[in-house]
C-alpha positions in Angstrom: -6.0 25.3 33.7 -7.6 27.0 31.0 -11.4 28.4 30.7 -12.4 25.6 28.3 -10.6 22.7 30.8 -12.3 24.8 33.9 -15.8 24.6 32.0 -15.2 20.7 30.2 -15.1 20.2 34.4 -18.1 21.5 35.1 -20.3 20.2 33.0 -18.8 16.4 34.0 -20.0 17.5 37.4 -23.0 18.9 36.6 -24.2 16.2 34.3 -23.1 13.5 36.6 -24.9 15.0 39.6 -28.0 15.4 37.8 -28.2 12.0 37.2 -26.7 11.1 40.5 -26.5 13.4 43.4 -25.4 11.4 45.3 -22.8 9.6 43.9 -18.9 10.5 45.3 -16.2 11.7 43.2 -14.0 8.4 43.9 -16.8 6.2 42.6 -17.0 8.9 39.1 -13.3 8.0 38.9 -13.7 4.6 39.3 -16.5 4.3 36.8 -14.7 6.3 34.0 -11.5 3.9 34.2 -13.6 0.8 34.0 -15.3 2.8 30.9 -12.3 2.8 29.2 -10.5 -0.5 30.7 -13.6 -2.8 29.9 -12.2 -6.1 31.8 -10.1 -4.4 34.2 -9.6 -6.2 37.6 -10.0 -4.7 40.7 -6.6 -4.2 42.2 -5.6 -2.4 38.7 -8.2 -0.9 39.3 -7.2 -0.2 42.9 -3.9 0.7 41.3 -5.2 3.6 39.3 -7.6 5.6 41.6 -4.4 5.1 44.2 -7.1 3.3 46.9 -6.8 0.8 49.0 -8.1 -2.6 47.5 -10.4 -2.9 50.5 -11.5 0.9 49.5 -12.0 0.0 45.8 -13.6 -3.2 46.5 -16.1 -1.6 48.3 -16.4 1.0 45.7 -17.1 -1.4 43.3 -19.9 -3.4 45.0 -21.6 0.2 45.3 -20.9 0.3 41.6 -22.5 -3.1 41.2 -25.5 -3.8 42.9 -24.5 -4.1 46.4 -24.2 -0.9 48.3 -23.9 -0.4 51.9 -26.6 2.8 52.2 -29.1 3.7 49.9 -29.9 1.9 46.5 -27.1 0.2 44.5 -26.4 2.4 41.1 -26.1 -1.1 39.0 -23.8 0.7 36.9 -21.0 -1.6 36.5 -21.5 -5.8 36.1 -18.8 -8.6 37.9 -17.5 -11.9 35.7 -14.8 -13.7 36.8 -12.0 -14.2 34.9 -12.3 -17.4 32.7 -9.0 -18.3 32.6 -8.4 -17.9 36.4 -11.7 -17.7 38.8 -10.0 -16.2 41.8 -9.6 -13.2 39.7 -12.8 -10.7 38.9 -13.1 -8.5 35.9 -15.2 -5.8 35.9 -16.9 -3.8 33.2 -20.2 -1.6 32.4 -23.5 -2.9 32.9 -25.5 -2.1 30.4 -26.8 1.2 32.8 -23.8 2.2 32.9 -23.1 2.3 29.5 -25.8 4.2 28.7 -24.7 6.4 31.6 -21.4 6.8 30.1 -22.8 7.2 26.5 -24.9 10.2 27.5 -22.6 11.5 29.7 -20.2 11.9 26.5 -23.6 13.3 24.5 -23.1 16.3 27.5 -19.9 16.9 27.3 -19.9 17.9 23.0 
């Protein structure tokens, strides 16, 4: 991996946990394929971060606004599908947009 790659790296990590300490590397993962899969369901989700569904589901409700310990991040917003309700789509809230916007902004 090359010095710029090695540095790009860091400064994902370092503007993320500034903003977040707490928040895993799974769930950063998880938050930057929804970013760029607005709509995405959760088991494609699931399918990408190579997770259990049950593991990403939970992920997910942390994500949302529904975490298990500690306050929910409200970063990313449920709607079920129109065309099939048993299906859920998720995409950014608008927190997590702006999450994603200036987490971009760091990156340049």
């Amino acid at each position: 991996m090359s010095y710029q790659n090695m540095d790009y790296a860091l400064k994902l990590c370092d503007y993320t946990h500034s903003s977040f300490p707490d928040l895993p590397l799974q769930y950063l993962r998880c938050l930057i394929i929804v970013s760029c899969n607005e709509g995405i369901s959760i088991s494609d989700i699931s399918q990408k971060i190579g997770s259990p569904l049950s593991t990403t589901s939970r992920i997910i409700s942390a994500l949302e606004n529904r975490r298990q310990m500690g306050e929910a991040y409200n970063l990313l917003q449920i709607d079920l599908n129109p065309f099939d309700n048993r299906q859920k789509l998720i995409s950014l809230s608008p927190k997590g947009r702006n999450f994603i916007c200036q987490l971009d902004k760091a990156m340049a």
